[in-house]
N, C-alpha and C positions, 0 to 999 in steps of 0.2 A: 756203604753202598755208593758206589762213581754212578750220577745219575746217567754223564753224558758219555756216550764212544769217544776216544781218542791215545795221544799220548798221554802220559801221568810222569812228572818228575816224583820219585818215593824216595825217603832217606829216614831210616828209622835204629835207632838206637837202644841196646837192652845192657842193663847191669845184672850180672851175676855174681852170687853171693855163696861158697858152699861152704859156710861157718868154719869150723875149725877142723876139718875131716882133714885128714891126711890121706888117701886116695888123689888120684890123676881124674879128671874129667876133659871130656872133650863134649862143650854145649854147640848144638845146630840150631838157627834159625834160617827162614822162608818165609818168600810173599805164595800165599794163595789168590787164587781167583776162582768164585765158586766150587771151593774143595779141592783144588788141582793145583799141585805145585808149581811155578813159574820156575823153567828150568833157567839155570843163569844165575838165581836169587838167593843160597844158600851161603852161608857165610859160616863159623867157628868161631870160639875161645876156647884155649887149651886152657884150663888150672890146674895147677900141679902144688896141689896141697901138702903134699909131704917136703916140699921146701919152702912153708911158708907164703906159698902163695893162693890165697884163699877169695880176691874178686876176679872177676874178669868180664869183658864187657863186648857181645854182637854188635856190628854195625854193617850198612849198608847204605850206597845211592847208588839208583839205576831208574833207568825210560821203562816202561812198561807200557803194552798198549792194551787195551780194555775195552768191551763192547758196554753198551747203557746197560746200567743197570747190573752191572759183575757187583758180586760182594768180595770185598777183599778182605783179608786178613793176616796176620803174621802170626806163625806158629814157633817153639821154639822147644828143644827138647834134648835129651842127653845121646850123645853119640853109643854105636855100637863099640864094645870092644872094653866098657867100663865095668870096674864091680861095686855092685849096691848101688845105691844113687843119692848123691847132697848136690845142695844146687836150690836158691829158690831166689826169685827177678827183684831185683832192688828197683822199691817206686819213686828211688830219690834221681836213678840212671836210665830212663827207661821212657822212650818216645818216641813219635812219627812224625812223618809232616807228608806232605802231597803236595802238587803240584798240578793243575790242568794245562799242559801244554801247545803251544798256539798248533792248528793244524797248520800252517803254512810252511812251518820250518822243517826241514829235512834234515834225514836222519839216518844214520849206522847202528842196527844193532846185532848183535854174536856176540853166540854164546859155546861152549863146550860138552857136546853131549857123550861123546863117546868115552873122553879122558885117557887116562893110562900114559899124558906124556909124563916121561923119565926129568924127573930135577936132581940137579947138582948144586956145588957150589958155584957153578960157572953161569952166566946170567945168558938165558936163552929167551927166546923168543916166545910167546904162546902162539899156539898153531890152531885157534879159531877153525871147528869144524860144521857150524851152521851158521848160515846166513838167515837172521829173520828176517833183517830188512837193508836192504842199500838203495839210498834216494840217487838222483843226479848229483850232488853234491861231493859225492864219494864216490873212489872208483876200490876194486878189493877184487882179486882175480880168483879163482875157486881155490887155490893152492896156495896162494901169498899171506903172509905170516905179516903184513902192513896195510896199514888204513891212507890211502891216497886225497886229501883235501883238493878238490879241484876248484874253487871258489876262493876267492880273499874273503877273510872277515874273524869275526870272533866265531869261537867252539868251545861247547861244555864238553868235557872226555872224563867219563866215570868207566869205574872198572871195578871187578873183585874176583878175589882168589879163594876158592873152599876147598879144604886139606884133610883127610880122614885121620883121625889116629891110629896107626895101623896094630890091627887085632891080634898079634902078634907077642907084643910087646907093649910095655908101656909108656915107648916113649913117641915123640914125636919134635921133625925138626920148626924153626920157625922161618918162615918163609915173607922175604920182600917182594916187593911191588916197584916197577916204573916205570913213568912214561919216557920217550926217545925220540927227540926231535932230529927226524933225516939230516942227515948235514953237520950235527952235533952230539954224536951219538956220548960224550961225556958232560954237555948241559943238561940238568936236569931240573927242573924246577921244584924248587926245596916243598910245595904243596903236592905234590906228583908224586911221593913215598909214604907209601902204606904198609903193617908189618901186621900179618894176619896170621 
């Protein structure tokens, strides 16, 4: 239970285990808030047990904003598109943390509700179609695919990408993450790569 309204820094981690099944799984995890999924919050592990690969492990950090008194919890579960079901949370990989965040500080958050953009191997841009929140801080025009920092200082920048295994077939590609500072669009800061 978050006693008080505000932001909430969350970053929570799950191990998955589907013993020695040779099947494909694709596991989803989610933040709720009072039963309702936090769009934004979904995350993947593909295991693809018929080559030996049998853990695999949900994570997530993202801002979340919360009225007093929201009960939150993480949900986590097998994706559509699998047959039968293995799969059970290792207690040795498997945690949360929170954060109450200061109301002072301002803040950017988007997220993607609509989806359907097209990936390649060519590195494109996400094209963010809700604005929950743009403080003064940040400027973000309704169409711009870039976050504008109007202020000098320090910034936390979290992000994440959720990929369906498409029902199809059984496969699924694996997909990077990165951050792209204006001006250098080939520096990357080696903590800024994620592979979901």
């Amino acid at each position: 239970t978050l006693t008080d309204a505000g932001h909430y820094l969350i970053a929570y981690n799950i191990g998955i285990d589907c013993g020695t099944s040779t099947n494909r799984y694709n596991h989803v995890a989610a933040v709720y808030l009072d039963g309702s999924e936090v769009e934004g919050t979904r995350t993947t592990s593909y295991i693809r047990g018929n080559n030996g690969d049998y853990e695999g492990g949900l994570s997530y950090i993202g801002i979340i904003n919360a009225a007093a008194s929201d009960q939150l919890t993480i949900k986590v579960w097998q994706d559509l598109g699998d047959v039968g079901y293995a799969g059970t949370v290792r207690n040795d990989a498997t945690a949360v943390a929170l954060v109450k965040l200061p109301d002072t500080a301002e803040y950017i958050r988007l997220h993607e509700s609509g989806g359907g953009q097209t990936l390649s191997d060519l590195v494109t841009n996400i094209t963010f179609d809700t604005d929950d929140e743009v403080d003064p801080a940040f400027d973000r025009s309704g169409t711009d695919d870039e976050i504008k920092t109007l202020t000098a200082g320090d910034y936390l920048f979290t992000w994440s990408v959720f990929a369906r295994k498409p029902t199809e077939d059984g496969y699924r590609e694996n997909l990077w993450t990165k951050l792209v500072l204006k001006g250098s669009p080939d520096t990357v800061h080696p903590w800024a790569l994620a592979g979901h």
